[in-house]
N, C-alpha and C positions, 0 to 999 in steps of 0.2 A: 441747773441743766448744763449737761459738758458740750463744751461747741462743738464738737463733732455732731450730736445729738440738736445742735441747733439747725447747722448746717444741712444737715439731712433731711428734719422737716421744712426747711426752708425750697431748696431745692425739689423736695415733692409735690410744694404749691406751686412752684414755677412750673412744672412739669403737669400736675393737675389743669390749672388754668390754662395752656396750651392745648391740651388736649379740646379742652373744654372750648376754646377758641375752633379750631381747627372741626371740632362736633358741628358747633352751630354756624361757620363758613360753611362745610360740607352740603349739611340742609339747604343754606338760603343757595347755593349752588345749583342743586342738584331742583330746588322747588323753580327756579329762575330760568333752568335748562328746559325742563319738562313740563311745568304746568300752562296749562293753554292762557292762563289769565296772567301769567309773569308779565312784566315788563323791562325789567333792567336787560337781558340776556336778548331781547328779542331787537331792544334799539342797539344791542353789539352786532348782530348779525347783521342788521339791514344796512346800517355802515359799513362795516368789515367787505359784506360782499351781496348786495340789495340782490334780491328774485327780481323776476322779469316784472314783476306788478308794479317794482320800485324802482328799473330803470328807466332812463328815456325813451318814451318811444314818442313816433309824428303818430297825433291825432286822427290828422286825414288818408292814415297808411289803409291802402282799402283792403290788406288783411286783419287787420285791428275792427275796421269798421261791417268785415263780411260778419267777421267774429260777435259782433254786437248785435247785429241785427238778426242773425242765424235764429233759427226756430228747435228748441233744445225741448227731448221730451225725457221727463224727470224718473228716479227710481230710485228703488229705497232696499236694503238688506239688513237683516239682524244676525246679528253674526255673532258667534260660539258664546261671549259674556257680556251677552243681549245689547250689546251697545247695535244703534240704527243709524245705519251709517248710509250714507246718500251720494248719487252718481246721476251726473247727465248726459245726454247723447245726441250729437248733432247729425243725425239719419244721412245716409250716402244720397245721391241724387235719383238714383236708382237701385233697383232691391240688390243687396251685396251681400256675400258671406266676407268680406273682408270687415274686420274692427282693427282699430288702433288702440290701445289701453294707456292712457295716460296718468301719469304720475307724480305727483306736484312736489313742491321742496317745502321744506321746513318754514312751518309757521305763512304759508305759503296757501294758494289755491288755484286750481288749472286753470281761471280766469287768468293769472297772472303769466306762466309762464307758456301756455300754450293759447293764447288770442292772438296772436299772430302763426306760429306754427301751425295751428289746427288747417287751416284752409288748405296750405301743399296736403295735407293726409287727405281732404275731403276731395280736390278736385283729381286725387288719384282710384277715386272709388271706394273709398273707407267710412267705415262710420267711426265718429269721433267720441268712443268714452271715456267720458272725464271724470276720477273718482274724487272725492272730499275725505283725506284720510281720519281716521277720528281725531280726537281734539282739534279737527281742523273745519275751516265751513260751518257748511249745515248739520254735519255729522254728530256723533255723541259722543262723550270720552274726556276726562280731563286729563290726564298725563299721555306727552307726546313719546312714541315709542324710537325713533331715528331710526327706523327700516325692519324694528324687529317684528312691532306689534303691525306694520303698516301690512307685511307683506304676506303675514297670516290673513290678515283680513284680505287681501288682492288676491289670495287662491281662491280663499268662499269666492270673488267676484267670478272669478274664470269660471269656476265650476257653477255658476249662478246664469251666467254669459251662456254658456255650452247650453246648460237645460232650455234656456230662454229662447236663443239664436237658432239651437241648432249645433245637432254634432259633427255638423261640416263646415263650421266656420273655420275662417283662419284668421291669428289673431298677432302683433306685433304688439312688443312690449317697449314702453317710450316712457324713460323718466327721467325727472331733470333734479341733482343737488339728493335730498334726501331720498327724492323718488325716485332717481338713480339707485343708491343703496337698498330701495325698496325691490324695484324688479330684478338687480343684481341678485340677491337673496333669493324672489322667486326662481331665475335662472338657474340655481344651485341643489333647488329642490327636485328630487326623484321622483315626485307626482306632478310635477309639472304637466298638463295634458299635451298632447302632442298638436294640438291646436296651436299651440305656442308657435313660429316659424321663426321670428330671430328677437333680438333685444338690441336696444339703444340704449347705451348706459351714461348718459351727460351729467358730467362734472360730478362725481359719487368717489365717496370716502374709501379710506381702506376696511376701517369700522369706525363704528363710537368709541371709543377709546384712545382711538390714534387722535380722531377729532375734536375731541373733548381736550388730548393732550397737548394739542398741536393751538387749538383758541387759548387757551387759560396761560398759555405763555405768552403767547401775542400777543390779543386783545385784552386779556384780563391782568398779566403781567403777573403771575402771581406762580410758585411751584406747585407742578402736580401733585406731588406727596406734602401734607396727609389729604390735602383737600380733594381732588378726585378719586378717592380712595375711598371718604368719608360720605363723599355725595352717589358713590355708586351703593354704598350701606345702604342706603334711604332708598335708592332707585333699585334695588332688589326688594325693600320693604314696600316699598307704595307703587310701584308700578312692575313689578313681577317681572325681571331678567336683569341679567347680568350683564353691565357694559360690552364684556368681550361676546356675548353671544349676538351681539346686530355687526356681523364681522363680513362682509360682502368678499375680503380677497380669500376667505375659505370656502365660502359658496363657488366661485369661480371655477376654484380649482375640482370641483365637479360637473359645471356646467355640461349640458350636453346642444342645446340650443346655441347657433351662431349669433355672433355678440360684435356690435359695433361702439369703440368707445370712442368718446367724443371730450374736449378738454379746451379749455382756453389756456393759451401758455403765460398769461399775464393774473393767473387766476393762485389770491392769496388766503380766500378761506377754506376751501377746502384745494391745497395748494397743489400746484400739476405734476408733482412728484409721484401722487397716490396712484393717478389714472398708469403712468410707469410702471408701477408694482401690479395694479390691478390685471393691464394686461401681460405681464410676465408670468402672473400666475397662472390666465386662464388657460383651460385645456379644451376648450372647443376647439371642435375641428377646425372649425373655419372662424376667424377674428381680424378684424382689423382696428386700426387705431389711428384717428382724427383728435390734430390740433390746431387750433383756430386761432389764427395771430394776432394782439392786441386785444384778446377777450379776457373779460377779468369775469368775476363768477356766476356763470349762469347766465353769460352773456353772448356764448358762441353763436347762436340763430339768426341773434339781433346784429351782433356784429357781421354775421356771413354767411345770410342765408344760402345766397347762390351754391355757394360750397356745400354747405351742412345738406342742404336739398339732393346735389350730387350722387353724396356718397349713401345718402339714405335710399334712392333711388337705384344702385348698384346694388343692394341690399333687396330689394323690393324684386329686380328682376330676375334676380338668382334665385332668390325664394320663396316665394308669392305664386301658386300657380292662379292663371289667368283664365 
């Protein structure tokens, strides 16, 4: 055999085996990102940048503890690919068409980051729904969608809200981390019902892709090419979309609902750069942009409320009729 003819298939096995490497990283990737029962991906995240469930909070904080003791009455939806997916609702004090729709982050549930928020929305006359997105909670679903699959399902909710409530509610959209990217997305949608009156978009990506690109350098230390490249294969195969389509700074750029973003400027997993982009894109009329000093991810509320309360309330009296 001529060495050339060695060389050649020599170099094909290097190049096979790589591939072949770079195949089965992609998967355990992409399985580690997405499946609700991963674990390696999920003790990266809660390191990197813990949900409100996994920050400090005081015990005896008596919005922690109204939150605990509150009387939540329960609900349930099947939605488009029969997944049963569950929500609960802490009733205003009095009969209200106001809701607040809350929206949890990643691997995450509105216990965590809104039991202490929830009470500012309640004592302003809101009722507090809190949804469990699939693969998350109580709900059903094993692969995690990062806003794509989250916020197909949060239209069924509105439009489930609306028949339920009533077609004179008003309804504020509030989510934190992924749930950010969730309602952002809803925001960008043209069926939006006009119930909708503004959005809080806290600490939310530019898309999956940016984020995907942005961990696996950082925390994972590893290059994007072939391996997110490999693991979006599989996440088009087994959970139905394409990285770029959970893209929140393209939904913006149609919003029509007023949009308040909210950001920690010490904030490294989904880092303060995106919320810059995010609202540069958008084109609602009206927007504004909150950053919270010394908050790292997911952490702006806890770190300041007083503030965050503010500007959500400036929000609230402009467009909330009373």
């Amino acid at each position: 055999m001529k060495k050339s003819t060695k060389a050649l298939i020599a170099v094909s096995a290097v190049a096979a085996s790589a591939a072949a490497f770079g195949f089965g990283a992609g998967y355990m990737l992409f399985n580690e990102v997405h499946n609700r029962n991963a674990k390696i991906f999920k003790a990266v995240a809660n390191k990197a940048g813990p949900a409100m469930e996994n920050a400090e909070r005081k015990e005896d904080d008596e919005r922690l503890v109204w939150f605990r003791n509150a009387k939540f009455e329960s609900y349930e939806l099947i939605n488009s690919k029969n997944f049963r997916l569950k929500a609960k609702m802490i009733p205003a004090e009095n009969d209200s068409k106001l809701y607040v729709f809350c929206s949890h982050g990643y691997r995450s549930t509105g216990d965590g980051e809104y039991s202490l928020m929830a009470k500012f929305y309640h004592d302003f006359g809101f009722n507090v729904f809190i949804v469990d997105h699939q693969a998350h909670g109580d709900s059903d679903g094993k692969y995690i969608g990062f806003g794509y699959h989250e916020y197909k399902d949060c239209m069924e909710w509105l439009s489930w809200m609306i028949d339920k409530f009533g077609k004179d509610i008003q309804i504020v959209l509030q989510g934190v981390s992924m749930g950010c990217a969730t309602v952002t997305l809803m925001s960008g949608d043209e069926n939006l019902p006009e119930n909708v009156k503004f959005t809080v978009a806290d600490c939310g990506y530019t898309s999956a892709q940016a984020e995907f690109e942005h961990c696996i350098k950082n925390f994972v230390h590893l290059p994007k090419h072939p391996f997110i490249d490999a693991a979006n294969e599989f996440n088009k195969l087994f959970n139905g979309y394409d990285f770029k389509d959970a893209s929140p700074i393209s939904a913006v750029s149609t919003a029509k609902v007023p949009m308040l973003f909210i950001h920690g400027d010490c904030d490294t997993f989904v880092p303060t750069y995106m919320v810059h982009q995010l609202y540069g894109a958008c084109n609602s009329e009206y927007k504004d942009l909150l950053l919270v000093s010394g908050a790292a991810h997911a952490e702006s509320y806890r770190m300041n409320s007083a503030l965050y309360e503010e500007k959500v309330k400036e929000f609230i009296d402009k467009f909330i009729k009373k």
